[in-house]
N, CA, C and O atoms as a CHARMM CRD file, in Angstrom:
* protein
*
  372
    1    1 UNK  N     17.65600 -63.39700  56.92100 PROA 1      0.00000
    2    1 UNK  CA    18.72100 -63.99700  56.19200 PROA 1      0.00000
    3    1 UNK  C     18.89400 -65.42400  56.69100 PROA 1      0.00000
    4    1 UNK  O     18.67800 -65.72400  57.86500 PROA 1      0.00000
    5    2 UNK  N     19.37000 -66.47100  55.58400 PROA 2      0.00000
    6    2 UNK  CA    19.42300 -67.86200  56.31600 PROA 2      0.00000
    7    2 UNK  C     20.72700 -68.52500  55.60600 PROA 2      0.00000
    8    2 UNK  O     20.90200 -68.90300  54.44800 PROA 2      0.00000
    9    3 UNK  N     21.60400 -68.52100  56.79100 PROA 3      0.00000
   10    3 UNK  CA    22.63000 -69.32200  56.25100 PROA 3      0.00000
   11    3 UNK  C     23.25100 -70.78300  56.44800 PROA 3      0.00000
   12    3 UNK  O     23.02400 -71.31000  57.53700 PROA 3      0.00000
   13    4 UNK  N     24.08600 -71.56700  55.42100 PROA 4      0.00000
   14    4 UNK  CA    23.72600 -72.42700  55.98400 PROA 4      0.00000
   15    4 UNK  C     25.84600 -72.92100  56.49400 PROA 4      0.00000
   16    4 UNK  O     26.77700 -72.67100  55.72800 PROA 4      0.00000
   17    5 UNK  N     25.92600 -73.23800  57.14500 PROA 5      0.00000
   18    5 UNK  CA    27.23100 -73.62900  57.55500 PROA 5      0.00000
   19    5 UNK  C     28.00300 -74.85100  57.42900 PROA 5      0.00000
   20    5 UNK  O     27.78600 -76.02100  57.74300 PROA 5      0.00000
   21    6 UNK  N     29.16100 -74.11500  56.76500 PROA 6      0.00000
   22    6 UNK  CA    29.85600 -74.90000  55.46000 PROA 6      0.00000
   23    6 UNK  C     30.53300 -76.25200  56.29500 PROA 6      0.00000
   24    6 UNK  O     31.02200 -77.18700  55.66100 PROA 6      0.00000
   25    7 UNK  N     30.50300 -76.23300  57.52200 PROA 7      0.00000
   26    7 UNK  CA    31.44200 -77.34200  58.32700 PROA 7      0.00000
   27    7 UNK  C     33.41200 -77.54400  57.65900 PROA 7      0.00000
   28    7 UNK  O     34.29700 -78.40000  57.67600 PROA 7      0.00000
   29    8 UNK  N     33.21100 -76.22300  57.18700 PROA 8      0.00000
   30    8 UNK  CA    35.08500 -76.20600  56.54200 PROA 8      0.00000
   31    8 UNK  C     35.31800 -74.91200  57.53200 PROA 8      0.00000
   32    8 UNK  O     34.40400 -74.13800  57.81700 PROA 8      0.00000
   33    9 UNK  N     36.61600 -74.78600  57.99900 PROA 9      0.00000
   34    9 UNK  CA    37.72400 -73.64800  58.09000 PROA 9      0.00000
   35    9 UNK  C     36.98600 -72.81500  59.39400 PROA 9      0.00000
   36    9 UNK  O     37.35800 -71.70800  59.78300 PROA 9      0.00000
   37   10 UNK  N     36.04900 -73.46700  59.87600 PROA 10     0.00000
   38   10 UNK  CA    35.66200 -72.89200  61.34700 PROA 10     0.00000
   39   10 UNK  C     36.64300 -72.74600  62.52900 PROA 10     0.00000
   40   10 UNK  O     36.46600 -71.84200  63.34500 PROA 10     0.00000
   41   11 UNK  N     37.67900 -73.61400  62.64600 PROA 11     0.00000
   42   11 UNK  CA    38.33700 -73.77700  63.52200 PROA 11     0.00000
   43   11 UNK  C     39.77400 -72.85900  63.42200 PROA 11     0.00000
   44   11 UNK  O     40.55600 -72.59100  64.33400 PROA 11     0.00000
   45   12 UNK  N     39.84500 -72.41900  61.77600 PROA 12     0.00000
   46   12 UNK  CA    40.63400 -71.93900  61.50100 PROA 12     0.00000
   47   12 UNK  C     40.38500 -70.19500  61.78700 PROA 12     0.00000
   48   12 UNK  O     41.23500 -69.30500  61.74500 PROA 12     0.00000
   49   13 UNK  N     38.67800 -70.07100  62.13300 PROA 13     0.00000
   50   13 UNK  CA    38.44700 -68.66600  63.15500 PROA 13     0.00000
   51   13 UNK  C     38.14100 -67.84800  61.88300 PROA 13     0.00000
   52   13 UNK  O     38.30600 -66.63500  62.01200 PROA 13     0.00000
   53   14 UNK  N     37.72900 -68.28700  60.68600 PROA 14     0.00000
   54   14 UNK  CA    37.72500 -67.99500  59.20100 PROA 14     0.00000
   55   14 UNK  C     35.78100 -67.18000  59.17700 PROA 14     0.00000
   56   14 UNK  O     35.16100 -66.33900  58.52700 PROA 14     0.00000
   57   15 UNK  N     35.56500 -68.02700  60.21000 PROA 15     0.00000
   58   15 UNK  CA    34.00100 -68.34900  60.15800 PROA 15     0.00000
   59   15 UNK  C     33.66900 -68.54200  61.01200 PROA 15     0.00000
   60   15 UNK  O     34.72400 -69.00300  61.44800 PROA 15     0.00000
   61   16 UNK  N     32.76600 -68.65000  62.11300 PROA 16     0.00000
   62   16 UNK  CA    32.18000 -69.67100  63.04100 PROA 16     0.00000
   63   16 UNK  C     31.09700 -69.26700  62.83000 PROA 16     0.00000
   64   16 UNK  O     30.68300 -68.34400  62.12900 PROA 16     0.00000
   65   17 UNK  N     30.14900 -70.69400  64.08100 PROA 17     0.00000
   66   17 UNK  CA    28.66700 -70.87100  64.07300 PROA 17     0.00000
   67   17 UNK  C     28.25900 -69.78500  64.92800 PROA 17     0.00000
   68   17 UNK  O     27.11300 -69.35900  64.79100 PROA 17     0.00000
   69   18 UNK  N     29.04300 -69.26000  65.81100 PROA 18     0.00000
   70   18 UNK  CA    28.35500 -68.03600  66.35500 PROA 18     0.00000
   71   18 UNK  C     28.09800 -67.22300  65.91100 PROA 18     0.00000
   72   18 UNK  O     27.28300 -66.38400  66.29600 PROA 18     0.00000
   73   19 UNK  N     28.80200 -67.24000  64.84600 PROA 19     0.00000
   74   19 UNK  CA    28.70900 -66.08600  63.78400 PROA 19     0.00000
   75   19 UNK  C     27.49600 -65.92500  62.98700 PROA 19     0.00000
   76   19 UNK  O     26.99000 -64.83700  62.71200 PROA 19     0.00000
   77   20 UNK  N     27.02700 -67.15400  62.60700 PROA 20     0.00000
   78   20 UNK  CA    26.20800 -67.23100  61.71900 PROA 20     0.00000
   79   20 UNK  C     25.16000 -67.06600  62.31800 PROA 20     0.00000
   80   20 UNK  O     24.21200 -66.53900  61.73600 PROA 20     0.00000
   81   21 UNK  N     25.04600 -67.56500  63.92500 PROA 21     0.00000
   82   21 UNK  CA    23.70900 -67.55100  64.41300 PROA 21     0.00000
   83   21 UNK  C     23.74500 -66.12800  64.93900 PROA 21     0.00000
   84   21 UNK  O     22.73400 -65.76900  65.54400 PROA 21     0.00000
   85   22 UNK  N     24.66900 -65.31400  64.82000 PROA 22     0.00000
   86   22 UNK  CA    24.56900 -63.65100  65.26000 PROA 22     0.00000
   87   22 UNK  C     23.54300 -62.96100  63.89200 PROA 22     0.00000
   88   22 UNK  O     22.48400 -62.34200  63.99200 PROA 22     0.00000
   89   23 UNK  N     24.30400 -63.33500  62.66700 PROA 23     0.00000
   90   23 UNK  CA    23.80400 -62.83500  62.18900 PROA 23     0.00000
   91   23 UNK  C     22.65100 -63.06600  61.67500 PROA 23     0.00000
   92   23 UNK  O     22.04000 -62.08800  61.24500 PROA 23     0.00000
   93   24 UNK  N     21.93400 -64.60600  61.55700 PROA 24     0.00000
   94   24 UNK  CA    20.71300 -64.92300  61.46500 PROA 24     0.00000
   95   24 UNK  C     19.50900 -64.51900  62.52500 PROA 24     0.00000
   96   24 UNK  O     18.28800 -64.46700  62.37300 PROA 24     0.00000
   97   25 UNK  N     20.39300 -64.24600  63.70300 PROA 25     0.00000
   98   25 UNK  CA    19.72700 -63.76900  65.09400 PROA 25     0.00000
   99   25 UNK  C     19.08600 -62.53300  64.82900 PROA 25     0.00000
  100   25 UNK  O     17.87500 -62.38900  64.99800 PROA 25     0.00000
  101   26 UNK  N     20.15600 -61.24800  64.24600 PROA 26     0.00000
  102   26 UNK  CA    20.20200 -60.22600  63.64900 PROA 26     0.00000
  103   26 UNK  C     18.78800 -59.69600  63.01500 PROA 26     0.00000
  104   26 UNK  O     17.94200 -58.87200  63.36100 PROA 26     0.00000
  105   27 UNK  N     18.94900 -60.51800  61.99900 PROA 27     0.00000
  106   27 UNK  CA    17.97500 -60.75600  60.09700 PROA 27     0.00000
  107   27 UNK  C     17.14200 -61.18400  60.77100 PROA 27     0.00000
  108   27 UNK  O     16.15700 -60.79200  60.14600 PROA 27     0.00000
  109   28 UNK  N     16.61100 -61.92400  61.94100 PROA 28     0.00000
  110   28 UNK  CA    15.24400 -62.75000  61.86500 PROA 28     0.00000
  111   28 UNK  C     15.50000 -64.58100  61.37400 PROA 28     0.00000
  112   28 UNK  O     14.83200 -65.56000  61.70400 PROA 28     0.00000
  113   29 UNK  N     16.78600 -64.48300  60.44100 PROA 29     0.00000
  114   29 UNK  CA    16.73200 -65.66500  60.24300 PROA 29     0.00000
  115   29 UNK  C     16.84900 -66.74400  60.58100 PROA 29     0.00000
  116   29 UNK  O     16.31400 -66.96400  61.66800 PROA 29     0.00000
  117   30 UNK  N     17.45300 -67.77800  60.01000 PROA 30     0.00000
  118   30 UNK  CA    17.97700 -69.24900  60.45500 PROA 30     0.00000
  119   30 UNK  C     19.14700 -69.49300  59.53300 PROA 30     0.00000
  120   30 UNK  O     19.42200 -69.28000  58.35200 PROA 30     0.00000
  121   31 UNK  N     20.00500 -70.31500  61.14100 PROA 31     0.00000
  122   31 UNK  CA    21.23800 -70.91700  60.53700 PROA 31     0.00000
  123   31 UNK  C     20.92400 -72.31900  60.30600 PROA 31     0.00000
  124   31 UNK  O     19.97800 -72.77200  60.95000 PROA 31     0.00000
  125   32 UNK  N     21.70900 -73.29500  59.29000 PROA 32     0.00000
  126   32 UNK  CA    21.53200 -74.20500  58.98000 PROA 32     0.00000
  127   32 UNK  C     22.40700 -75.02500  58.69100 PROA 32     0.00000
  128   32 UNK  O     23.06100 -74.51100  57.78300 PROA 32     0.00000
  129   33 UNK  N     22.95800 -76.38200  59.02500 PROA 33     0.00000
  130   33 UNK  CA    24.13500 -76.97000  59.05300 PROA 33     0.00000
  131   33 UNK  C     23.69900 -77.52700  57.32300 PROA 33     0.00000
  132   33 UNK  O     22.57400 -77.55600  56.82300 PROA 33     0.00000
  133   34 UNK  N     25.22300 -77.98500  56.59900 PROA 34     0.00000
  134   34 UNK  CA    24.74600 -78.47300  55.14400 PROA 34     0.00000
  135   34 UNK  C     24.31200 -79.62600  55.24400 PROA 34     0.00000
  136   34 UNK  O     24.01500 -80.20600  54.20000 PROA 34     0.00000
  137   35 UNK  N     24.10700 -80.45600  56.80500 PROA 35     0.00000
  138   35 UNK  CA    23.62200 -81.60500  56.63400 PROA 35     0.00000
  139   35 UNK  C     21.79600 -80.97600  56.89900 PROA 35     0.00000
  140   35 UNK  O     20.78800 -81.67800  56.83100 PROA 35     0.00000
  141   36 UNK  N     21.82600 -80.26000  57.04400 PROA 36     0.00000
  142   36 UNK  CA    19.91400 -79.93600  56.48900 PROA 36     0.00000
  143   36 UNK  C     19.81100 -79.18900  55.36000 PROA 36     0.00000
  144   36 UNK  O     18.79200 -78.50100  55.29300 PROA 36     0.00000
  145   37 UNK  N     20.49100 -79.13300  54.55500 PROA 37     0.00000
  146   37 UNK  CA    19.97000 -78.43700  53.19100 PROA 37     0.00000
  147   37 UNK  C     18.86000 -78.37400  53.07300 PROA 37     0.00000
  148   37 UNK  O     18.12800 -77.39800  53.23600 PROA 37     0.00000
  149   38 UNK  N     18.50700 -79.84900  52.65200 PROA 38     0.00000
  150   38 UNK  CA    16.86600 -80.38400  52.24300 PROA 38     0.00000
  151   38 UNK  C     16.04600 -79.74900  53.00700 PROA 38     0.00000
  152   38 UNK  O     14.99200 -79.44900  52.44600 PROA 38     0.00000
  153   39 UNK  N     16.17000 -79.37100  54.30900 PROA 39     0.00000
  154   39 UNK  CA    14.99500 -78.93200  55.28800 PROA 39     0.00000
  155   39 UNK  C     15.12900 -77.49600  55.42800 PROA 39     0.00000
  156   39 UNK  O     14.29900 -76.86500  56.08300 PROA 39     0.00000
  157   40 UNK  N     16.43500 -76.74600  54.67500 PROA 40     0.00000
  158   40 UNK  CA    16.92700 -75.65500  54.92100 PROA 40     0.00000
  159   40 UNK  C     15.88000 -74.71400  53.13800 PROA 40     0.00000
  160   40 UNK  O     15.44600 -73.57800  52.94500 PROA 40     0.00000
  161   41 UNK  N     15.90500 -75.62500  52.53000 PROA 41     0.00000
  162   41 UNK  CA    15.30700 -75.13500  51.04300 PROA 41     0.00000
  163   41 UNK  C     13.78900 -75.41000  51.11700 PROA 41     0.00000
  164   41 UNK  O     13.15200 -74.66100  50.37700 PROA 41     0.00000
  165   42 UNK  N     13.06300 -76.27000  51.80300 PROA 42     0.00000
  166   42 UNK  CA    12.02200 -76.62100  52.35300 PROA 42     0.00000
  167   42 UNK  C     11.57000 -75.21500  53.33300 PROA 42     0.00000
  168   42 UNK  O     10.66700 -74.42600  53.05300 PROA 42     0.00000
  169   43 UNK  N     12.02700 -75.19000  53.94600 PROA 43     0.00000
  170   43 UNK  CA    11.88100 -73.50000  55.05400 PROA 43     0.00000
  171   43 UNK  C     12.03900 -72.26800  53.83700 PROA 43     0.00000
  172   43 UNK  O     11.02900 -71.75200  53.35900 PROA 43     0.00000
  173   44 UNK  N     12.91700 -72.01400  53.56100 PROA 44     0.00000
  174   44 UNK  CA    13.02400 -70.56100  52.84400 PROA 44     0.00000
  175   44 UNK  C     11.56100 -70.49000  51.54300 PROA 44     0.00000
  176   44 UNK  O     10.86900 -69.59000  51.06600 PROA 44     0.00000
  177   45 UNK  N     11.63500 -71.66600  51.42000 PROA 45     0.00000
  178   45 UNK  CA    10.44000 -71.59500  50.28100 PROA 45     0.00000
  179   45 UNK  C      9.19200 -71.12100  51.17900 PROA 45     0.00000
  180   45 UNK  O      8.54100 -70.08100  51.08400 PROA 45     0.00000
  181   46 UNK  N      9.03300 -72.33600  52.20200 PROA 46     0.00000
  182   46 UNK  CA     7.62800 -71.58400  52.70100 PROA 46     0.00000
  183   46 UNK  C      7.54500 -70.47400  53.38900 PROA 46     0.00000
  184   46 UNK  O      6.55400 -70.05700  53.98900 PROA 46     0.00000
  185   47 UNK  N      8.78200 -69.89800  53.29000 PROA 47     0.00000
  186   47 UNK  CA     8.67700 -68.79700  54.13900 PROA 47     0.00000
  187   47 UNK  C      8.52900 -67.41300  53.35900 PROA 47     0.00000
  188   47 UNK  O      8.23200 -66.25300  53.64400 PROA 47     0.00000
  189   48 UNK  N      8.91500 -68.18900  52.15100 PROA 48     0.00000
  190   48 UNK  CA     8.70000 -67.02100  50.92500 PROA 48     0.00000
  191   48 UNK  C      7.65300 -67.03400  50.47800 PROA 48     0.00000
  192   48 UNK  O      7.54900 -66.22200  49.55800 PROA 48     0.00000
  193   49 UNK  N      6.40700 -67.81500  50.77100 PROA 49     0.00000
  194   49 UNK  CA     5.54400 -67.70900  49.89100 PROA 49     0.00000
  195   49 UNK  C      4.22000 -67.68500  50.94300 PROA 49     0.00000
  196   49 UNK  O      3.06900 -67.84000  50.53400 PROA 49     0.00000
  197   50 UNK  N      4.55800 -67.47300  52.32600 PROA 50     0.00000
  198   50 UNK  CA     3.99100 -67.09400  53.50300 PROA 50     0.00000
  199   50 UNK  C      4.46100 -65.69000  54.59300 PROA 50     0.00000
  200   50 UNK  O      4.67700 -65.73100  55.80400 PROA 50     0.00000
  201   51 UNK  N      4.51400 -64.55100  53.69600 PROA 51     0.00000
  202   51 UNK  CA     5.04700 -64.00100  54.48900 PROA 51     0.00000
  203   51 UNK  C      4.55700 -61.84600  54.04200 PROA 51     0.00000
  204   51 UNK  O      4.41000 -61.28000  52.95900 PROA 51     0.00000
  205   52 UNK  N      4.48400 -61.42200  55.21300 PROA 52     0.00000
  206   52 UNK  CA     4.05800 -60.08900  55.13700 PROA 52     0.00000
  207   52 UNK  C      5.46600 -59.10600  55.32700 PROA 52     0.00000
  208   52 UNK  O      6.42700 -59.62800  55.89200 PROA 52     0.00000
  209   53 UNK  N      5.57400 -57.77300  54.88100 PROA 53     0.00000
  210   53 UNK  CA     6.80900 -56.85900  55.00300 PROA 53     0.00000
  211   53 UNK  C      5.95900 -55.85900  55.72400 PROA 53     0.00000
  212   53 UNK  O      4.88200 -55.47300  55.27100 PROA 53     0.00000
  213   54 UNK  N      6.50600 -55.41600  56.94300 PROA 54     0.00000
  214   54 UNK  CA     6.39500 -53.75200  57.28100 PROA 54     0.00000
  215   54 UNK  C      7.38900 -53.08600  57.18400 PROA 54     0.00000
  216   54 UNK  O      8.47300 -53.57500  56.86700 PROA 54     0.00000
  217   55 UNK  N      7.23300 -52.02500  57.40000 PROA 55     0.00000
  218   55 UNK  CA     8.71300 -50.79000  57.62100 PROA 55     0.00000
  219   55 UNK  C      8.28800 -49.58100  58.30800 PROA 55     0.00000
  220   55 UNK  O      7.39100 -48.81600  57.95400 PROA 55     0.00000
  221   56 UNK  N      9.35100 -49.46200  59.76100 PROA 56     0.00000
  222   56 UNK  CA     9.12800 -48.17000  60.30300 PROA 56     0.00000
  223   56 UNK  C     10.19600 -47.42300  60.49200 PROA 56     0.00000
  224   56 UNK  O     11.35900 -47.74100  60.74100 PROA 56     0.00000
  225   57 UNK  N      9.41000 -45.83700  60.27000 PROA 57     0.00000
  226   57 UNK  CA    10.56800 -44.77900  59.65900 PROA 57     0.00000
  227   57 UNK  C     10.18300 -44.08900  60.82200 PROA 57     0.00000
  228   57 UNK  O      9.06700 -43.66900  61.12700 PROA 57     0.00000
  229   58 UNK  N     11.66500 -44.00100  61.67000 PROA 58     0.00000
  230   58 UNK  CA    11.67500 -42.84900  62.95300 PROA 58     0.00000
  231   58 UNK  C     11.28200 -41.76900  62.52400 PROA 58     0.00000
  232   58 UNK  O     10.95000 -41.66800  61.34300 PROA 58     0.00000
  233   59 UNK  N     11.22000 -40.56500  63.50300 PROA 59     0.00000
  234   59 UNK  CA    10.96500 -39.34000  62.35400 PROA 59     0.00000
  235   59 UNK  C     12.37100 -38.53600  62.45800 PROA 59     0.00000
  236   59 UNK  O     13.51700 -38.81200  62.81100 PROA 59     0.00000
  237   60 UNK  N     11.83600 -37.65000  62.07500 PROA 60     0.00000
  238   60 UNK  CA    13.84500 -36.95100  61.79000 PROA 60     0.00000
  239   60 UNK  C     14.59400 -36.42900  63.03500 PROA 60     0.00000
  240   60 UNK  O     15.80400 -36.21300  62.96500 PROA 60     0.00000
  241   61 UNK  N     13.85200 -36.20800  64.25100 PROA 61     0.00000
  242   61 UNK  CA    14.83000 -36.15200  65.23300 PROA 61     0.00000
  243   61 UNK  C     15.20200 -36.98000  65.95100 PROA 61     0.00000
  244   61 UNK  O     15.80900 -36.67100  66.97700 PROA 61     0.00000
  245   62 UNK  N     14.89100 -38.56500  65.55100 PROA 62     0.00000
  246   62 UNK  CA    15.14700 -39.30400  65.86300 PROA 62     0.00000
  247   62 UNK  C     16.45800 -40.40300  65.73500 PROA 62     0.00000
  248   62 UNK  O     16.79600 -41.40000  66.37300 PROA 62     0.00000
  249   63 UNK  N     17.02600 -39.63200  64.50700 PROA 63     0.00000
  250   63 UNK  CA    18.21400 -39.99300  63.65800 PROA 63     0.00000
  251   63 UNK  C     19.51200 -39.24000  64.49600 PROA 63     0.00000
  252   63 UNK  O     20.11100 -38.18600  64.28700 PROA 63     0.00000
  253   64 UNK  N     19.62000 -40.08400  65.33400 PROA 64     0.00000
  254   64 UNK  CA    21.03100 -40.36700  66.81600 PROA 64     0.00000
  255   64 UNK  C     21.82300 -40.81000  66.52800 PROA 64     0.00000
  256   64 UNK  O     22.77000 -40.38900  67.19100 PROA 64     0.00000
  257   65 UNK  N     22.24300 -41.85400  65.51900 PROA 65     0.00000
  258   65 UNK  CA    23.33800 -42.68500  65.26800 PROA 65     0.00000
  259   65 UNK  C     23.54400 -43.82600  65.93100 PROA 65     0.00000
  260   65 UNK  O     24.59200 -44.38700  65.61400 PROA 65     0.00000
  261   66 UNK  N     22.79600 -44.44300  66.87400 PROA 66     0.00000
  262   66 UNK  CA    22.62800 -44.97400  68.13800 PROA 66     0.00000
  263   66 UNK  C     22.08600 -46.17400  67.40700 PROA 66     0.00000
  264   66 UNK  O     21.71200 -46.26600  66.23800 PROA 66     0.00000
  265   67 UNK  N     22.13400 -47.15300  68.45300 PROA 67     0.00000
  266   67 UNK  CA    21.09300 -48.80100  67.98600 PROA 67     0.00000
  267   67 UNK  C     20.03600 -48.75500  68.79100 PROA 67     0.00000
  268   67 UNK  O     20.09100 -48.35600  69.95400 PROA 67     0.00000
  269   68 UNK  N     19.07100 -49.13700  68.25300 PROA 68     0.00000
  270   68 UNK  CA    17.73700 -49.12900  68.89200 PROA 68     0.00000
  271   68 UNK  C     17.00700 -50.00900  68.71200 PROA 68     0.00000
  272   68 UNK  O     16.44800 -50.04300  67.61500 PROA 68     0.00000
  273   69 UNK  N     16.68700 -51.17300  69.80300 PROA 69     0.00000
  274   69 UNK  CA    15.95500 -52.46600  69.98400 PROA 69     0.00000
  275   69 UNK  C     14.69800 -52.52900  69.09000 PROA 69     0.00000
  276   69 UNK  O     14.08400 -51.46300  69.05700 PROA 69     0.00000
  277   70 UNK  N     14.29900 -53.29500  68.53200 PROA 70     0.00000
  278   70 UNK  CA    12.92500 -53.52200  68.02600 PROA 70     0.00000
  279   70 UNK  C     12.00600 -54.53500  68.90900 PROA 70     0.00000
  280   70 UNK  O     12.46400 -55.54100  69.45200 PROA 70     0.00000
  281   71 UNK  N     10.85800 -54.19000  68.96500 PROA 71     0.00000
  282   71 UNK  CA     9.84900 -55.44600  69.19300 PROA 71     0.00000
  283   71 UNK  C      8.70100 -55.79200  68.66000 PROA 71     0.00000
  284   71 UNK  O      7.89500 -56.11400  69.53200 PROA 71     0.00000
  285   72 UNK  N      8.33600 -55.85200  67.70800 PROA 72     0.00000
  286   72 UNK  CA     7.22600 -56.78100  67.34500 PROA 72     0.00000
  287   72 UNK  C      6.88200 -57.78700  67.83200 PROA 72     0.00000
  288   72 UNK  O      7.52800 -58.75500  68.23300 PROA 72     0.00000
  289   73 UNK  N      5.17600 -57.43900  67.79100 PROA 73     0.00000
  290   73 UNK  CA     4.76600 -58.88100  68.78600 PROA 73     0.00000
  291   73 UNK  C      2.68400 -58.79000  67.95300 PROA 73     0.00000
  292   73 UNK  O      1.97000 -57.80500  67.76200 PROA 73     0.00000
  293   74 UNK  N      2.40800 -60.35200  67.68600 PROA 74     0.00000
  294   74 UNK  CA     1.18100 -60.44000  67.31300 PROA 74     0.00000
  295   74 UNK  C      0.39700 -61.22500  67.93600 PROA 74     0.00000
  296   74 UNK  O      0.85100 -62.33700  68.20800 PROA 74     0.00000
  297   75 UNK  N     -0.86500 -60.93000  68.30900 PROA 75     0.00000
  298   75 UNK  CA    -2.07100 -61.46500  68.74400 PROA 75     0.00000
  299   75 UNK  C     -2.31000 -62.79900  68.29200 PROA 75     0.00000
  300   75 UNK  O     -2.46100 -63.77300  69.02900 PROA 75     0.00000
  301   76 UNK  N     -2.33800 -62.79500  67.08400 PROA 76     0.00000
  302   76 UNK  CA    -2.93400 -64.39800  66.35800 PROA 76     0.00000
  303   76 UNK  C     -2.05400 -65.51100  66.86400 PROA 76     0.00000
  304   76 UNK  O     -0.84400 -65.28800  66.86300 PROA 76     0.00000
  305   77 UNK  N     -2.31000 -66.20200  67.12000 PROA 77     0.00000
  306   77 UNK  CA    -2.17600 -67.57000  67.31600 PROA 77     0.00000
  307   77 UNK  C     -1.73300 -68.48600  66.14000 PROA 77     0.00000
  308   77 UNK  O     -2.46700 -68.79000  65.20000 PROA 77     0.00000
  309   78 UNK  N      0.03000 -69.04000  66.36600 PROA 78     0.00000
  310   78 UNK  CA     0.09100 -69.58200  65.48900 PROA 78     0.00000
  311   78 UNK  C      1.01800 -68.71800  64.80300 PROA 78     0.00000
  312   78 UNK  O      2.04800 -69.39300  64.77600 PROA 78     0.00000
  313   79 UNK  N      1.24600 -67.67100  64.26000 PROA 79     0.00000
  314   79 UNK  CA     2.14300 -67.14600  63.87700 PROA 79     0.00000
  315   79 UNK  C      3.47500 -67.34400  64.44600 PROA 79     0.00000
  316   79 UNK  O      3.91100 -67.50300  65.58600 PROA 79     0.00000
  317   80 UNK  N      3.97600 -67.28000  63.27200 PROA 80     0.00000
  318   80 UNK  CA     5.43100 -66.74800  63.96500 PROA 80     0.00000
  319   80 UNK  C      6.10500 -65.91600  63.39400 PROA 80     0.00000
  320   80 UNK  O      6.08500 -65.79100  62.16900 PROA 80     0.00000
  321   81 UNK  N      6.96700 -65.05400  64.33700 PROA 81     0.00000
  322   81 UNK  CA     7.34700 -63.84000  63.37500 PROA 81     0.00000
  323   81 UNK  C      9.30600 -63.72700  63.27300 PROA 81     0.00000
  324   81 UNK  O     10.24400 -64.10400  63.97500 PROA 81     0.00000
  325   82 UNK  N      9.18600 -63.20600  62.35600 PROA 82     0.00000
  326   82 UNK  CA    10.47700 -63.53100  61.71100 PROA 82     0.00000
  327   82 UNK  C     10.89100 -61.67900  61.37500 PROA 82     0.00000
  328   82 UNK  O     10.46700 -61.00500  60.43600 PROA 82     0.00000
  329   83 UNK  N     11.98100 -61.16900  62.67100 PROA 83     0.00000
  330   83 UNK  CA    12.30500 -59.75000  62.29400 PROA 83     0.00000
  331   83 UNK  C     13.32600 -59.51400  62.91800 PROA 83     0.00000
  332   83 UNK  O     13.83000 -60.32400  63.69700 PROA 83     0.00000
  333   84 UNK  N     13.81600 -58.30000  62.65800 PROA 84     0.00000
  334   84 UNK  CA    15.59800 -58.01300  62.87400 PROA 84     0.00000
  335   84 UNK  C     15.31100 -57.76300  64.57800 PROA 84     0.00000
  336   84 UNK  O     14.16200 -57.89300  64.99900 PROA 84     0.00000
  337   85 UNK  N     15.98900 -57.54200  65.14100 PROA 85     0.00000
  338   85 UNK  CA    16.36600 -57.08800  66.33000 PROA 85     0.00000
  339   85 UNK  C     15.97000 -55.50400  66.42200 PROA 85     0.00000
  340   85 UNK  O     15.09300 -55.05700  67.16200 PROA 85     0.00000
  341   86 UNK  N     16.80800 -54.71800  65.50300 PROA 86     0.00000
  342   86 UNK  CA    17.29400 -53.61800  66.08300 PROA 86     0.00000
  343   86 UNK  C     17.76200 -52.63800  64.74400 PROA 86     0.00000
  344   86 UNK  O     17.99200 -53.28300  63.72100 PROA 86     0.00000
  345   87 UNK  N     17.87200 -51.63200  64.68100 PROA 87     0.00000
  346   87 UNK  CA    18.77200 -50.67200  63.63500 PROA 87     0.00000
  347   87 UNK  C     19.19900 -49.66400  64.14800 PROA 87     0.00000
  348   87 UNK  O     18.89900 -49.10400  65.20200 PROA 87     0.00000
  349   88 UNK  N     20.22100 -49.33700  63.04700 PROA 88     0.00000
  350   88 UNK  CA    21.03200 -48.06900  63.59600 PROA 88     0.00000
  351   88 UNK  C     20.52100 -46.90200  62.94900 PROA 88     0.00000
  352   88 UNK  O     20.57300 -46.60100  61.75600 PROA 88     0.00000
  353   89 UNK  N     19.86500 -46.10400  64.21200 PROA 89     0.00000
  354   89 UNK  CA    19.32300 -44.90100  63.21900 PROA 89     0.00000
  355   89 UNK  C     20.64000 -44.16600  62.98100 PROA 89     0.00000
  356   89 UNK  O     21.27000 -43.73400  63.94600 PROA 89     0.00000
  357   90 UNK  N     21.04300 -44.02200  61.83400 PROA 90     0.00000
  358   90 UNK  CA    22.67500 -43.46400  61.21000 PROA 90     0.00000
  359   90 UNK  C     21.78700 -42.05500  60.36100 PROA 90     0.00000
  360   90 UNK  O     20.70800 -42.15800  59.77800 PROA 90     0.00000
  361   91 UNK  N     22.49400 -40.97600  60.49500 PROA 91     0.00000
  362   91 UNK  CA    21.78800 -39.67000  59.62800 PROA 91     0.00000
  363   91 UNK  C     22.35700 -39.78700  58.02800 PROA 91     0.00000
  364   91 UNK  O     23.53300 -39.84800  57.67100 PROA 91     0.00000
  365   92 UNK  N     20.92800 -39.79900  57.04300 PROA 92     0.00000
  366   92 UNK  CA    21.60900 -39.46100  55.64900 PROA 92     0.00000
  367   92 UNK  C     22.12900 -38.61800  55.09400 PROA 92     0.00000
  368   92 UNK  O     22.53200 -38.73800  53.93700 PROA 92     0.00000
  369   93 UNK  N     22.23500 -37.63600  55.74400 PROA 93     0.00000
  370   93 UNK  CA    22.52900 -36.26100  55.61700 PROA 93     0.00000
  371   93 UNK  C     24.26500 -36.05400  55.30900 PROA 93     0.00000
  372   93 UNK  O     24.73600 -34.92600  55.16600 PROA 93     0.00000
């Protein structure tokens, strides 16, 4: 996720930048002040049009309710990888 920060009503505790960088921290993403738009729409593009999805599914006794760290990590050179932290295995049941 990439957001970009409005520079209004932060102080008013409405919003803050920690916030944003928690949750971009979160997502994999990037926070972005509105004085980089231009470089902020420049990034999401190439990142959209350079980019692979995985997904891993605990198996079913693994569903604790608990948060559980992620790590991905790649060999190649030059990459960079862009992924959440962590999820909550929560039961659907």
């Amino acid at each position: 996720m990439y957001t970009a920060d409005p520079g209004i009503g932060l102080e008013r505790g409405i919003l803050d930048r920690d916030s944003l960088d928690i949750l971009t921290g979160t997502t994999g993403g990037h926070a972005f002040s509105t004085i980089e738009l231009s470089r902020a729409i420049t990034r999401i593009e190439s990142d959209a049009l350079t980019n692979y999805s995985i997904a891993y599914q605990p198996s079913a006794k693994n569903w604790d309710g608990k948060y559980h760290k992620l790590r991905v990590t790649v060999d190649r050179k030059g990459v960079r990888l862009q992924t959440e932290l962590g999820y909550y295995a929560v039961s659907r049941s």
